[in-house]
C-alpha positions as CSV (number, residue, x, y, z in Angstrom):
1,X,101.3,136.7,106.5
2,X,99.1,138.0,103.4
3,X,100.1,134.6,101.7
4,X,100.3,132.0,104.7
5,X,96.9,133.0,105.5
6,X,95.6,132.5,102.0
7,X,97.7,129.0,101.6
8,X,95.5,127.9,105.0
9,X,92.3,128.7,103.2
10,X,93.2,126.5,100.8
11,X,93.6,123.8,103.3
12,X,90.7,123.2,106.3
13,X,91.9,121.9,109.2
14,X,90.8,118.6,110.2
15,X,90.3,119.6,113.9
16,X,87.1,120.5,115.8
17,X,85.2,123.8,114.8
18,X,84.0,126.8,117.4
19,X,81.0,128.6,117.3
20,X,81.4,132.1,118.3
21,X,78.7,135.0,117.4
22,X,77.5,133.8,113.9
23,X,81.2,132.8,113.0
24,X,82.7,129.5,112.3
25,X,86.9,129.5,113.8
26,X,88.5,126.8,112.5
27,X,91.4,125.8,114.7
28,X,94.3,123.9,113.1
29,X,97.3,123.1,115.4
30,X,95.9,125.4,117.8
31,X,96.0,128.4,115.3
32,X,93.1,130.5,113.4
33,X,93.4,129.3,110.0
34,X,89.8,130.1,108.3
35,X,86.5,132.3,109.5
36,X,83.0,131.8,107.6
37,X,79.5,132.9,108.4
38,X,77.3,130.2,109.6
39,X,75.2,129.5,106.7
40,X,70.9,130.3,107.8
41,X,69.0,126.9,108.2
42,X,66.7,126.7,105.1
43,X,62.9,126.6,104.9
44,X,63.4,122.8,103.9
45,X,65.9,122.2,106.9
46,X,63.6,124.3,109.2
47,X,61.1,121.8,108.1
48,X,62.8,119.0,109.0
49,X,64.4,118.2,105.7
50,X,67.1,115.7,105.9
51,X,70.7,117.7,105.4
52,X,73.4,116.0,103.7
53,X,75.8,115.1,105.9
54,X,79.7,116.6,105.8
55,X,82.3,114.2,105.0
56,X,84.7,112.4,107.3
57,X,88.2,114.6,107.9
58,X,91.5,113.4,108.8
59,X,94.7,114.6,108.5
60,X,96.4,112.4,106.3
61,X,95.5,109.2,103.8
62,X,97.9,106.8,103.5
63,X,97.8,104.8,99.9
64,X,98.9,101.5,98.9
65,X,98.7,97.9,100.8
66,X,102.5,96.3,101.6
67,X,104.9,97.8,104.3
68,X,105.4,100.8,103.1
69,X,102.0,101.9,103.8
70,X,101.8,99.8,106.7
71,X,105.3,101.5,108.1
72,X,104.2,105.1,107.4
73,X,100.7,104.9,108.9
74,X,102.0,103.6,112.0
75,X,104.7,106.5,111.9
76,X,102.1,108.7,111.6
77,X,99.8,107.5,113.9
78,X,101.8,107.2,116.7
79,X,103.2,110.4,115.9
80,X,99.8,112.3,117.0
81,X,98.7,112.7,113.7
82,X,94.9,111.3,112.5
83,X,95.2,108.9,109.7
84,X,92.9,107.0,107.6
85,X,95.2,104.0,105.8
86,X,93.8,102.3,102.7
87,X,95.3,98.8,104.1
88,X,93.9,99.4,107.6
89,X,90.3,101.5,106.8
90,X,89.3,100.3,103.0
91,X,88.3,98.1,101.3
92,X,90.8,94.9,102.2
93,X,90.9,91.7,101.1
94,X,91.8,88.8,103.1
95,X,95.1,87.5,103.0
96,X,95.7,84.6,101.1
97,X,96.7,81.5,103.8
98,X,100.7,80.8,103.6
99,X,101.2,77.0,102.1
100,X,101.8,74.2,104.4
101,X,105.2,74.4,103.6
102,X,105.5,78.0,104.3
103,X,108.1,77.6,106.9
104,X,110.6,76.3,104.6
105,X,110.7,79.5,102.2
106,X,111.0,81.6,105.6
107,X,114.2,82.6,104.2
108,X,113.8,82.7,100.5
109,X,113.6,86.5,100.5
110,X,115.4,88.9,103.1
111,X,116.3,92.1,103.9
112,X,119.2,94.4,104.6
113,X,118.7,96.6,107.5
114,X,120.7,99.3,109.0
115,X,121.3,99.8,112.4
116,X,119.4,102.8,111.8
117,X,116.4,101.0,110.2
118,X,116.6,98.5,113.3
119,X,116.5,101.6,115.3
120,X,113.6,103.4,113.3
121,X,111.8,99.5,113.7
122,X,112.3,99.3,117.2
123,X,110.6,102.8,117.8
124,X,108.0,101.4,116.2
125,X,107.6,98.5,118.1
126,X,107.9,96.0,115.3
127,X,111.3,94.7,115.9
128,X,110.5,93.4,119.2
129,X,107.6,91.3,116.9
130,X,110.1,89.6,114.7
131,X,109.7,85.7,115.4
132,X,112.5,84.0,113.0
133,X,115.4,86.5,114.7
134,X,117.8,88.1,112.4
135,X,121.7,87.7,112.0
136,X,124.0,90.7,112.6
137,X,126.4,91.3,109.8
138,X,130.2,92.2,111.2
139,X,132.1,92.8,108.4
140,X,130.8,92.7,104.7
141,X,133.8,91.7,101.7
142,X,133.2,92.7,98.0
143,X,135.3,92.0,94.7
144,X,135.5,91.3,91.7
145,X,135.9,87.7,90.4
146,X,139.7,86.8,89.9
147,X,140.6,88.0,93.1
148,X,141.5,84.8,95.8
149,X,140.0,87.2,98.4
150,X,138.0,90.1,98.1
151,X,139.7,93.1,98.6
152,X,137.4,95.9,100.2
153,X,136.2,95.0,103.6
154,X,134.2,97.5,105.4
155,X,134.4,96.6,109.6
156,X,137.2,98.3,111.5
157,X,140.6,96.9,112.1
158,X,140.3,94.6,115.2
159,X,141.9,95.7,118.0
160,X,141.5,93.3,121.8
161,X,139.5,96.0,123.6
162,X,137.3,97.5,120.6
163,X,133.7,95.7,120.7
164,X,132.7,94.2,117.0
165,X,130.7,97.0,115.4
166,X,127.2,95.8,113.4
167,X,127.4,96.8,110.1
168,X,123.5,95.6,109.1
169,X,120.9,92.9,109.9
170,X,119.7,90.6,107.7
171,X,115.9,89.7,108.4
172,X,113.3,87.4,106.9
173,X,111.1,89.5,104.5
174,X,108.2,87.2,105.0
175,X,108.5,87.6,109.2
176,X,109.4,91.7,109.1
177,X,105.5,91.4,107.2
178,X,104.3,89.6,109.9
179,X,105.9,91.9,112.3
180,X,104.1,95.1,110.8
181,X,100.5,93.4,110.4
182,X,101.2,92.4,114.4
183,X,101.9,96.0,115.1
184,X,99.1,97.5,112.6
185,X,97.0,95.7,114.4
186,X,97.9,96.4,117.7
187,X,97.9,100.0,117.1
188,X,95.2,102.1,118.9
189,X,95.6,105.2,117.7
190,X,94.8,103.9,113.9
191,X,91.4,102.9,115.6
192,X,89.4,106.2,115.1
193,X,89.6,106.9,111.6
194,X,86.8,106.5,109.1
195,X,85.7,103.1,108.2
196,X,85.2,102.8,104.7
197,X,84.4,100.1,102.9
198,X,84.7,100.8,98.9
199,X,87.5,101.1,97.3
200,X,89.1,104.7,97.1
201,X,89.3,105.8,93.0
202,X,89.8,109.3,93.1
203,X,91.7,112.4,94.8
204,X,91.1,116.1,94.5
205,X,93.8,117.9,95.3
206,X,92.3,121.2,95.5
207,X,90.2,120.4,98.0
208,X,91.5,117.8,99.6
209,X,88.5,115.6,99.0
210,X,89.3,111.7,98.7
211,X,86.1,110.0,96.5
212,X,85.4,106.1,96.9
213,X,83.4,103.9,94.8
214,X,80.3,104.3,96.3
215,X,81.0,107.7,96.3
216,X,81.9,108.4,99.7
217,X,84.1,111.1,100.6
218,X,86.8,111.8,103.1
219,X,88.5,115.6,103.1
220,X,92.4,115.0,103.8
221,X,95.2,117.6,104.6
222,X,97.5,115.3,103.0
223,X,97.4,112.3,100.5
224,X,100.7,109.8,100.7
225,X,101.3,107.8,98.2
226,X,103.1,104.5,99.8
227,X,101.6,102.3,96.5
228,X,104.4,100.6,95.3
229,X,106.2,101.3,92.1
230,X,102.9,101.0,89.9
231,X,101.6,103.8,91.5
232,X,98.0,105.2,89.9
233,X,98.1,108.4,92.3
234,X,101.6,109.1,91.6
235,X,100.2,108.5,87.4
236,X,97.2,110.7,88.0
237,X,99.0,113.7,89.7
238,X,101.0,114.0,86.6
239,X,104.6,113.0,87.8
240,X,106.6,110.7,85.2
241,X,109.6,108.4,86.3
242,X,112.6,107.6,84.8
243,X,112.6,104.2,83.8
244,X,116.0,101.1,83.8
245,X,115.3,97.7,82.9
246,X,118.5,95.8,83.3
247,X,117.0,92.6,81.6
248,X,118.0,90.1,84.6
249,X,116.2,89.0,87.7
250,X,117.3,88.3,91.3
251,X,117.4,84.7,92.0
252,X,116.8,84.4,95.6
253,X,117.0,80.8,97.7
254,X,118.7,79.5,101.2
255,X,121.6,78.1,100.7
256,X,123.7,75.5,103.4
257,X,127.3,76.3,103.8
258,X,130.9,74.3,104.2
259,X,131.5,76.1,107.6
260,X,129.8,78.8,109.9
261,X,130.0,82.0,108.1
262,X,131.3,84.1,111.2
263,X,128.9,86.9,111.1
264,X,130.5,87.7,106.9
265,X,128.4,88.9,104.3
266,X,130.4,88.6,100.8
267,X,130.0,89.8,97.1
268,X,131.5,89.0,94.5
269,X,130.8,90.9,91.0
270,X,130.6,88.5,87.7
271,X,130.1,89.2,84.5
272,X,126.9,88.1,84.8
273,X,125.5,90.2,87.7
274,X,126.4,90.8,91.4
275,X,126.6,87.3,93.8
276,X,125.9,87.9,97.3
277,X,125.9,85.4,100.4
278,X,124.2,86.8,103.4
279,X,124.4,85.1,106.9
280,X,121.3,83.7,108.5
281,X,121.0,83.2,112.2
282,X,121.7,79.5,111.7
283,X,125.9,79.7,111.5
284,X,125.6,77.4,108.9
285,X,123.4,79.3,106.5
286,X,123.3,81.9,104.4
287,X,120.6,83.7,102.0
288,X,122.0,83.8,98.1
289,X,120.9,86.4,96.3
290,X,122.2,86.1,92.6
291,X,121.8,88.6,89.8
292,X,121.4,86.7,86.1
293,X,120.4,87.6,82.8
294,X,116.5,86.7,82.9
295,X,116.5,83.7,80.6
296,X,119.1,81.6,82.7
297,X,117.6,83.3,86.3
298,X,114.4,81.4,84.9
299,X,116.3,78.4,83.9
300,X,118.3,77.5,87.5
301,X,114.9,78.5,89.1
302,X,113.8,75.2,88.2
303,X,116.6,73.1,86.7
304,X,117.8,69.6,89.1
305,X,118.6,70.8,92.3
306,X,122.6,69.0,91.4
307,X,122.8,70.9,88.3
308,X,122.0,74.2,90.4
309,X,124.5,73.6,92.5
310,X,126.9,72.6,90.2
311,X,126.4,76.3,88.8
312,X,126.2,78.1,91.9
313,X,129.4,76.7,93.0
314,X,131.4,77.5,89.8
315,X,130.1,81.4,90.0
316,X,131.3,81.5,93.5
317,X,134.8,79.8,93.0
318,X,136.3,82.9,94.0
319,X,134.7,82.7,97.5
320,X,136.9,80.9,100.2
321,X,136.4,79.8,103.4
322,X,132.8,78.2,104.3
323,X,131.5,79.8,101.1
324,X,133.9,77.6,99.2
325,X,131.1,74.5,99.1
326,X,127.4,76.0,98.6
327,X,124.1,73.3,98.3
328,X,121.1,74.7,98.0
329,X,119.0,74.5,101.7
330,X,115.2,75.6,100.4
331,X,113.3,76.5,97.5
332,X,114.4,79.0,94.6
333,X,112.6,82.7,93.7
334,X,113.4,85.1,91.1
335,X,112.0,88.7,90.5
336,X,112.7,91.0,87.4
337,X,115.7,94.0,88.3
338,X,114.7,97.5,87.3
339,X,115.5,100.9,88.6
340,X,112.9,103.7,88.4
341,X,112.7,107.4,89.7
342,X,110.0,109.9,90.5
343,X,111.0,113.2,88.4
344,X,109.1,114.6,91.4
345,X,108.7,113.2,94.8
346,X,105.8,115.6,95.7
347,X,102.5,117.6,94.1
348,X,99.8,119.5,95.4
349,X,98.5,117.8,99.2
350,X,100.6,114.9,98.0
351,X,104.0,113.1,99.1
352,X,105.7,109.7,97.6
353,X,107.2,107.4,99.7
354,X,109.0,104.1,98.8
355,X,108.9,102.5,95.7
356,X,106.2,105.2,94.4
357,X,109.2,107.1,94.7
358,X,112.1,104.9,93.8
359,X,113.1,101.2,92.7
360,X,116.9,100.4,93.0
361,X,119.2,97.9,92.1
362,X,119.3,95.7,94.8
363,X,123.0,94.7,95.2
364,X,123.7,97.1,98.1
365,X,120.2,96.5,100.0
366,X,119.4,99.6,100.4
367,X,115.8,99.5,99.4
368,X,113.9,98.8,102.7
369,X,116.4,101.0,104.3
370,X,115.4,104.2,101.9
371,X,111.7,103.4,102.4
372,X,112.4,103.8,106.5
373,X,114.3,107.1,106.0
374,X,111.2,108.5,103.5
375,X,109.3,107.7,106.9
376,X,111.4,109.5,108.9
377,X,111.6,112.7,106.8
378,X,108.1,113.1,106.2
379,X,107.5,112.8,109.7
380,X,109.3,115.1,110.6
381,X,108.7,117.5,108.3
382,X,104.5,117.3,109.1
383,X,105.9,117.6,113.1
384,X,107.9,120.7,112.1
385,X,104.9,121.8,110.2
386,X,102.4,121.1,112.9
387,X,104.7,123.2,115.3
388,X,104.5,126.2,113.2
389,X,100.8,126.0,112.6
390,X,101.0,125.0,109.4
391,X,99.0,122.2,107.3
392,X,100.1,119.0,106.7
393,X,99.8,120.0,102.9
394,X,102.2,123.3,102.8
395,X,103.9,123.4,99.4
396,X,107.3,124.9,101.3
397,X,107.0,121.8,103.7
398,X,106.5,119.4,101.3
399,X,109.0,120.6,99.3
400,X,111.8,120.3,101.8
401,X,111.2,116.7,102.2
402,X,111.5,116.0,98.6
403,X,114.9,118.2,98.8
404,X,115.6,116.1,101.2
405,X,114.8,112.5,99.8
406,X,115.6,113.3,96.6
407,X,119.4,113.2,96.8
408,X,119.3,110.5,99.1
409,X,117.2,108.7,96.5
410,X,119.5,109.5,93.7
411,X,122.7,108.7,95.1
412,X,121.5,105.6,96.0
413,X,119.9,104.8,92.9
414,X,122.9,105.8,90.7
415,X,125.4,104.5,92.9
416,X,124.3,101.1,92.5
417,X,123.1,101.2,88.9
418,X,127.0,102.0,88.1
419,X,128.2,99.4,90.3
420,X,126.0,97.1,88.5
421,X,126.7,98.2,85.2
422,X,130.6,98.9,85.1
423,X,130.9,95.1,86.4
424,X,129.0,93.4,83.8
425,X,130.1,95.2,80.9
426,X,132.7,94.5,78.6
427,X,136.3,92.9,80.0
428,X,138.0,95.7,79.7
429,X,135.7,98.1,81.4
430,X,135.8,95.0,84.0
431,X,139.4,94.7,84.2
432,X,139.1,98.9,85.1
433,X,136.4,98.6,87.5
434,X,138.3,95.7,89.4
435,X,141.6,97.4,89.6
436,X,139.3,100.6,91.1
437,X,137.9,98.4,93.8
438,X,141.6,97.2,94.8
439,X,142.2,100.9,95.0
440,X,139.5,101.8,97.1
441,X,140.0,98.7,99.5
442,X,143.9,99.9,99.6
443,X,143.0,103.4,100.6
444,X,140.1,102.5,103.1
445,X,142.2,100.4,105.0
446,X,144.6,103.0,105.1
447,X,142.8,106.1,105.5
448,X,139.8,104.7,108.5
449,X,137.8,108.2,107.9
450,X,137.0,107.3,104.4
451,X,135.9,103.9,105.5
452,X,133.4,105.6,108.3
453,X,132.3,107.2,105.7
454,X,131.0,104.7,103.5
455,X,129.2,103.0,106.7
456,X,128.0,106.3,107.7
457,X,126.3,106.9,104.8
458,X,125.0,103.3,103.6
459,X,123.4,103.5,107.0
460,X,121.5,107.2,107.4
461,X,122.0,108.3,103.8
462,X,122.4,111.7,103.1
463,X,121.0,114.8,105.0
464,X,120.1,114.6,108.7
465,X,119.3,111.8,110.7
466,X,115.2,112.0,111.3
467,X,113.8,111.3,114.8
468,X,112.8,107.6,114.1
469,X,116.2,107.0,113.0
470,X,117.7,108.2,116.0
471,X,115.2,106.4,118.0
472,X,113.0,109.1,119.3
473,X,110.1,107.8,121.3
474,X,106.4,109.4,119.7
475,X,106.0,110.8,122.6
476,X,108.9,113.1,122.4
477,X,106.9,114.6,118.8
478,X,103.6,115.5,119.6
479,X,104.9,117.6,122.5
């Protein structure tokens, strides 16, 4: 109790104080967490001096300005906690206006989602936002290239009576945004925090104290770091990453198809880098997303829209079916590939979440879907917290969320970064690697329980399944 107590001190509570016989109680959670004397008014205050006045208090700062942030604030928010979020609070610069032709790149970029991300979406009422609808993926087929089919397939044997399982949903990236800002902005209970307009620059974690440009200060329990891979509060709290640049980039573009695509997602691995073809609500259309070394990813971005096509179709040869005859339907992207991991995933009065934390390989999609489960632990975790009286910012709190995420993080991250790498290495470490995956299709369609497995996890990770995962209403936490 000796060291609880001393760990509150450490930490004021952001709630109301009560004045009781010369004493200030600080109440955090509904439990007595620090007692101080009430400090005797000076000569200058008892002669009407101005006194300075005691920053703004919350219990939780939310950093960074994409939908991480956006994600975890409304998490946090509805979850009964008080938040102040940079992309909500601060300084915030107007969006830049889409191009005219905006609704032709619509598609360019999308997502992966789980059926537990959908879930964790829905409880926060951005789901039910989306505007360009999303296409359920029913069965997802991945080889290697000199395969006339691909040999691991990942939905359940069809039986006449068994309803077709959803193994992910593949969104627009540019409408999920819209989504959240819809959501943000509808949000009440981000409504009360402080209002500041400069620009924050500076975090003590000692005392909690959160210092702006125009030297304004805001006293936080808690400071998240939602940021983004460049992170400076991630930089400044001392925690180094572990750095991959795979020299390639993602080229990213809507593509129109031979045939409807039946609900199939399909990868094939080349030599090059990972191909995937990703359905689109229109049964006719599908998202590419190719991995290439980064001088010809530049080069197709902007060669003759033939002599793309020409290419494309020649990597996918090994794709039957509607995938067989690919044209491109919309303009081309490309972004550079790297992997990157936190060595720590929280300090003192500070957690990571998203790409502050990690950066994978995107061949599996797993990225949005990691972001949603950091959500979810930490939220639970400060619930859990907040049950036992304890502040947002307790080091043994903290410390099982990054327990938590870390392996999740990890597996993921190395997981993928094997994939990718054992594919495009040399032609025999190919010719291995293919004759593995023919193993492990052979023994997942024989053995169902491994197969589970693999969904089970691509879809909840590892540990337990948090609360916004599971679909919990708010509600159901602040109790």
């Amino acid at each position: 109790m000796q060291g609880r107590r001393k760990r509150h001190e450490q930490t004021p509570s952001c709630d109301a104080a009560a004045h009781v016989a010369g004493w200030t109680l600080r109440a955090e959670w509904g439990s007595l967490t620090r007692m101080t004397t009430k400090a005797k008014p000076t000569d200058q205050a008892i002669a009407g001096a101005p006194a300075r006045a005691e920053s703004a208090r919350c219990d939780v700062a939310v950093m960074g300005r994409g939908n991480s942030a956006a994600l975890t604030a409304l998490a946090l928010a509805q979850s009964g906690f008080s938040v102040w979020a940079e992309l909500v609070h601060g300084d915030v610069q107007p969006a830049a206006q889409p191009p005219s032709d905006a609704r032709d790149t619509r598609w360019q970029r999308v997502l992966a989602l789980s059926p537990g991300a959908r879930r964790a979406l829905e409880t926060l009422g951005v789901w039910q936002r989306l505007k360009a609808g999303h296409a359920p993926v029913a069965d997802i087929a991945v080889g290697g290239p000199n395969h006339g089919d691909l040999p691991l397939r990942f939905a359940d044997a069809k039986t006449p009576d068994r309803p077709v399982d959803v193994l992910s949903h593949i969104v627009s990236l540019a409408d999920l945004t819209e989504a959240i800002g819809d959501t943000l902005r509808a949000c009440t209970a981000l409504g009360g925090a402080a209002q500041i307009s400069a620009a924050a620059h500076d975090f003590n974690p000692q005392t909690g104290t959160l210092t702006f440009a125009d030297t304004t200060q805001l006293r936080v329990n808690l400071l998240v770091d939602a940021s983004g891979a460049q992170s400076q509060w991630r930089t400044r709290a001392g925690i180094g990453c572990l750095h991959y640049d795979y020299r390639s980039h993602a080229l990213s573009a809507e593509v129109a198809l031979g045939a409807p695509h039946g609900q199939v997602a399909r990868q094939v691995f080349l030599a090059d880098g990972p191909l995937a073809i990703l359905p689109l609500p229109a049964p006719t259309r599908a998202a590419l997303v190719w991995s290439l070394p980064a001088r010809k990813a530049a080069a197709l971005a902007q060669c003759d829209e033939d002599v793309f096509n020409h290419e494309l179709n020649v990597a996918a040869r090994t794709l039957v079916g509607p995938f067989e005859h690919l044209a491109l339907a919309g303009p081309r992207a490309y972004q550079p590939l790297k992997a990157q991991i936190a060595e720590a995933f929280t300090g003192t009065r500070l957690a990571l979440v998203g790409e502050a934390a990690h950066v994978i390989h995107p061949l599996a999609g797993q990225g949005m879907n990691l972001t949603l489960r950091d959500i979810g632990a930490l939220v639970d975790t400060l619930c859990e917290a907040r049950r036992l009286g304890l502040a947002c910012s307790d080091a043994t709190m903290l410390e099982n969320y990054a327990r938590l995420r870390r392996a999740d993080a990890l597996a993921g991250a190395f997981g993928t970064h094997g994939l990718a790498e054992i594919f495009s290495g040399p032609r025999p470490m190919r010719a291995v690697a293919a004759t593995g995956l023919r193993g492990v299709g052979f023994i997942a369609d024989n053995w169902p329980e491994l197969k589970n497995a693999f969904r089970r996890q691509a879809d909840q990770g590892l540990g337990p399944l948090s609360d916004l995962f599971a679909g919990a209403p708010s509600s159901e936490k602040t109790r």
